[in-house]
C-alpha positions in Angstrom: -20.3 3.2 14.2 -16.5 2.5 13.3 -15.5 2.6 9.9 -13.8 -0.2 8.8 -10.3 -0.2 7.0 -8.9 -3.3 4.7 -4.9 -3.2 3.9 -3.7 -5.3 1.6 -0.3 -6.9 2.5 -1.6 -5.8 5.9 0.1 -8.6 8.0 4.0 -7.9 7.6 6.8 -5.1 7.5 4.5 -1.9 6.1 1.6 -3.3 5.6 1.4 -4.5 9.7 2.8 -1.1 11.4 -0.4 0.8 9.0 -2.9 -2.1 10.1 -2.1 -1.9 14.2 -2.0 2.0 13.6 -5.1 1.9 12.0 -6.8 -0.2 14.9 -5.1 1.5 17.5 -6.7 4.7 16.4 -10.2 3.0 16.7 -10.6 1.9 13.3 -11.8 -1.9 12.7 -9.1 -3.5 10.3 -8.9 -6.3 7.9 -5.8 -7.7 6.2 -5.2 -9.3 3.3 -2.1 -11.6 2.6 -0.8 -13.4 -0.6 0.8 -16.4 0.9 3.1 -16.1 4.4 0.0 -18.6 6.2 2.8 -18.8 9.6 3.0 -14.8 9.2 -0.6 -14.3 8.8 -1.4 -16.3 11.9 1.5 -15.0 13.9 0.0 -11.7 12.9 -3.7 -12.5 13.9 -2.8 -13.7 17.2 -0.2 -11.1 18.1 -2.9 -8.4 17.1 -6.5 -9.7 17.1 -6.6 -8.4 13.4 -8.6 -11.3 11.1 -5.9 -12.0 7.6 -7.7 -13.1 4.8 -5.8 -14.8 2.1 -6.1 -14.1 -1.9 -3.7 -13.0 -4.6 -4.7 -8.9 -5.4 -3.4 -9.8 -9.0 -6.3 -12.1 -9.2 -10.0 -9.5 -10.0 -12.0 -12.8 -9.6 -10.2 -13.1 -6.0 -10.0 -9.7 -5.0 -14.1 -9.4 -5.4 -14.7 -12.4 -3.4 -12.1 -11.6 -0.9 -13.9 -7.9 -0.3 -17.2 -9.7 -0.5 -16.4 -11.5 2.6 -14.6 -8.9 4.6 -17.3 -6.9 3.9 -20.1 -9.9 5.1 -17.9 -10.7 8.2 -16.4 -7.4 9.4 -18.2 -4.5 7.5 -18.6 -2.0 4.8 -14.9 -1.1 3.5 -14.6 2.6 4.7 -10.7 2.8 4.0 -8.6 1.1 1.5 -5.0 0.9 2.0 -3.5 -0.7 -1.5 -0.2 -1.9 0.0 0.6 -4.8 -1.3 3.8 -5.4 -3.3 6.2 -7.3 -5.1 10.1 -7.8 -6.6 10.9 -9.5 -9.7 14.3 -7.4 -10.2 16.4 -7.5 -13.3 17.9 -5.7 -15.9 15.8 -5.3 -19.2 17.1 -7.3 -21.3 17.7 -10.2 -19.1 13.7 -9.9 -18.1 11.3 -12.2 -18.6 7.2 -11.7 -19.3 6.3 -13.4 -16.4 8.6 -11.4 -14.1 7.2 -7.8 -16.0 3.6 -9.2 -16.0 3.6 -10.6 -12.1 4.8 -7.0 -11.0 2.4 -4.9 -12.8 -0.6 -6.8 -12.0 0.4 -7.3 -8.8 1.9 -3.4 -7.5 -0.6 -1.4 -10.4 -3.8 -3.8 -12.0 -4.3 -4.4 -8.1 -5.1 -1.3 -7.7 -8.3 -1.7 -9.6 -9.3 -4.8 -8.6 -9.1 -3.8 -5.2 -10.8 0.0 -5.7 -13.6 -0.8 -7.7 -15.6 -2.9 -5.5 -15.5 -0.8 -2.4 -15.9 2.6 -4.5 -19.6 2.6 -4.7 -20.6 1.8 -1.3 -18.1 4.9 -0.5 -19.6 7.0 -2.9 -23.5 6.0 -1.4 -22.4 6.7 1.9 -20.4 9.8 1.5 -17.3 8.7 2.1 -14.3 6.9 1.6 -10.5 6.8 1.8 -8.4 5.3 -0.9 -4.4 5.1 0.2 -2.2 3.9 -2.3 1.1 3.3 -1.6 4.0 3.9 -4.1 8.2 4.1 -3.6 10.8 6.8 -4.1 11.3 4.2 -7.1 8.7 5.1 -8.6 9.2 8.9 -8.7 13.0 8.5 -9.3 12.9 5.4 -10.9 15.9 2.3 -10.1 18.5 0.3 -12.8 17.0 -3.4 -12.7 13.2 -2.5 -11.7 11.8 -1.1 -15.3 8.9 -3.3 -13.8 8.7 -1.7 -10.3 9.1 1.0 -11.7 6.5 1.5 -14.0 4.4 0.0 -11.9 4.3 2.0 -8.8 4.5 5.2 -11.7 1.5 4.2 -12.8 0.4 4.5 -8.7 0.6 8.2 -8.8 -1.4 8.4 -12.3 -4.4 6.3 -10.5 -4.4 8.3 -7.6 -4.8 11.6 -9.6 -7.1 10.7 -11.7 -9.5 9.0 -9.3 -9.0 11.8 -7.4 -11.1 13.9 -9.4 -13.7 11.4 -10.2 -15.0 10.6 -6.7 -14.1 14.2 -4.9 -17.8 15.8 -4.8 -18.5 12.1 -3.0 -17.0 12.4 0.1 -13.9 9.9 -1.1 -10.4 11.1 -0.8 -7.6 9.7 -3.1 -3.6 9.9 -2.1 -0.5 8.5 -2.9 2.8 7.7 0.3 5.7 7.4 -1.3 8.5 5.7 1.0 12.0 5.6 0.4 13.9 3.3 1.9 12.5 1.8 5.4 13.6 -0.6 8.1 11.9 -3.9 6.8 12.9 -7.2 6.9 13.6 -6.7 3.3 16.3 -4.0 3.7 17.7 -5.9 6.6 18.7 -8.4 4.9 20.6 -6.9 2.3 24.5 -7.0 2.7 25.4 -4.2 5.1 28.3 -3.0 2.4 25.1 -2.8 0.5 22.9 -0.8 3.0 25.5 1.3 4.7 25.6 2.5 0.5 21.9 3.3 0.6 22.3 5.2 3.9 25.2 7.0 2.4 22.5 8.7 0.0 20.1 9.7 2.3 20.2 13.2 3.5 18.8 12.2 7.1 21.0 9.8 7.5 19.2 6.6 8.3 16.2 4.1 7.1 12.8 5.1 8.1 11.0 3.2 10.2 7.8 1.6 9.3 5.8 3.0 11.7 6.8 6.5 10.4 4.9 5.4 7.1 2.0 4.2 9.3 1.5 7.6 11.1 1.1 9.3 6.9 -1.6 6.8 5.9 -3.7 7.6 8.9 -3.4 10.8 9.1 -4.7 10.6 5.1 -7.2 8.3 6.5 -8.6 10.3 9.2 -11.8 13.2 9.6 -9.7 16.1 9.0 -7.4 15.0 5.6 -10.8 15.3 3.2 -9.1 18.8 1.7 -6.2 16.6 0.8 -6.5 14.5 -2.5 -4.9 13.4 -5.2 -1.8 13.9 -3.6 1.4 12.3 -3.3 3.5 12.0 0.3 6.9 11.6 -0.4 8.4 9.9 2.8 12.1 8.9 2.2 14.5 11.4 3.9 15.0 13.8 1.8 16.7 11.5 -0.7 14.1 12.5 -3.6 12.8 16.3 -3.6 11.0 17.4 -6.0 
């Protein structure tokens, strides 16, 4: 039988280059989306994949949203928490909202999304939980205290859930991108990007897809002696 993988933010940049690796590989995918309805159509009709639309900083929405995947499409085999937003600014310009919509959103995710797939991967012996983090959050970035400490707290999770579930079959790990070829980074001022390059020991961006070949190799049969780890994919611009 195939397992089934859901990846939040699955429809665009990231998020789309893991869920068509994912399905090109065999697996059946699901992707979640916050709000991009054009996107999340474009995407379903470009790639077969269903979207389903809810807000992964909402626990009420993230159960029902699994709930339904898992009703339509299948028990949850492999998570992919992907999903991910900005609200940059210096700290002491920074409002609540903008600290509060980031953390529940890139970290308290995280939980609401893991928790209600972890048992039916522990029953059936196994599971694969992908989180995905930033070079940001290893090296940290002026304006982002928020993104920050957010996708920090990522590799925290990842270890400690890690050891909880390991004699179950479920694998726990952590890909760290630095700076990749989204639509994000493309449209920031080239003065701007060529300066980003200019720090990267490769080079260049990466390239989504480069991120997408990590998670499934996490994802796959023979990654279950690898957890609680942490992937660092960003050029070399971060060793440690």
């Amino acid at each position: 039988m195939k397992k089934t993988a859901l990846v939040t933010g699955g429809t665009r940049g990231i998020g789309k280059s893991i869920s068509l690796a994912l399905k090109d590989a065999g697996y059946t995918v699901a992707a979640n989306y916050a709000g991009n309805d054009d996107a999340a159509r474009a995407f379903t009709e470009e790639t077969g994949i269903p979207a389903f639309k809810w807000s992964v900083a909402d626990a009420d929405a993230c159960a029902e949203g699994i709930a339904k995947i898992e009703a339509d499409v299948g028990p949850i085999d492999i998570l992919i928490n992907n999903a991910g937003i900005t609200r940059d600014g210096f700290m002491h310009k920074m409002d609540v909202e903008a600290w509060t919509a980031v953390i529940d959103t890139n970290l308290s995710s995280l939980f609401y999304m893991t928790k209600p797939v972890l048992e039916g991967m522990r029953a059936r012996g196994f599971g694969r939980v992908v989180n995905v983090s930033s070079i940001n959050g290893q090296a940290g970035q002026l304006g982002q205290t928020n993104y920050s400490a957010a996708k920090a707290g990522v590799h925290g999770f990842t270890k400690a859930l890690a050891q909880e579930v390991a004699r179950k079959g479920v694998t726990v790990n952590t890909v760290a991108p630095g700076y990749i070829n989204t639509d994000m980074v493309a449209a920031v001022p080239e003065k701007v990007r060529d300066s980003i390059i200019a720090k990267i020991p490769v080079g260049r961006l990466g390239e989504a897809d480069e991120i997408a070949q990590a998670v499934l190799y996490l994802c796959g049969p023979n990654s279950g002696f690898i957890t609680g780890s942490c992937l660092s994919i960003n050029g070399g611009q971060h060793m440690f």
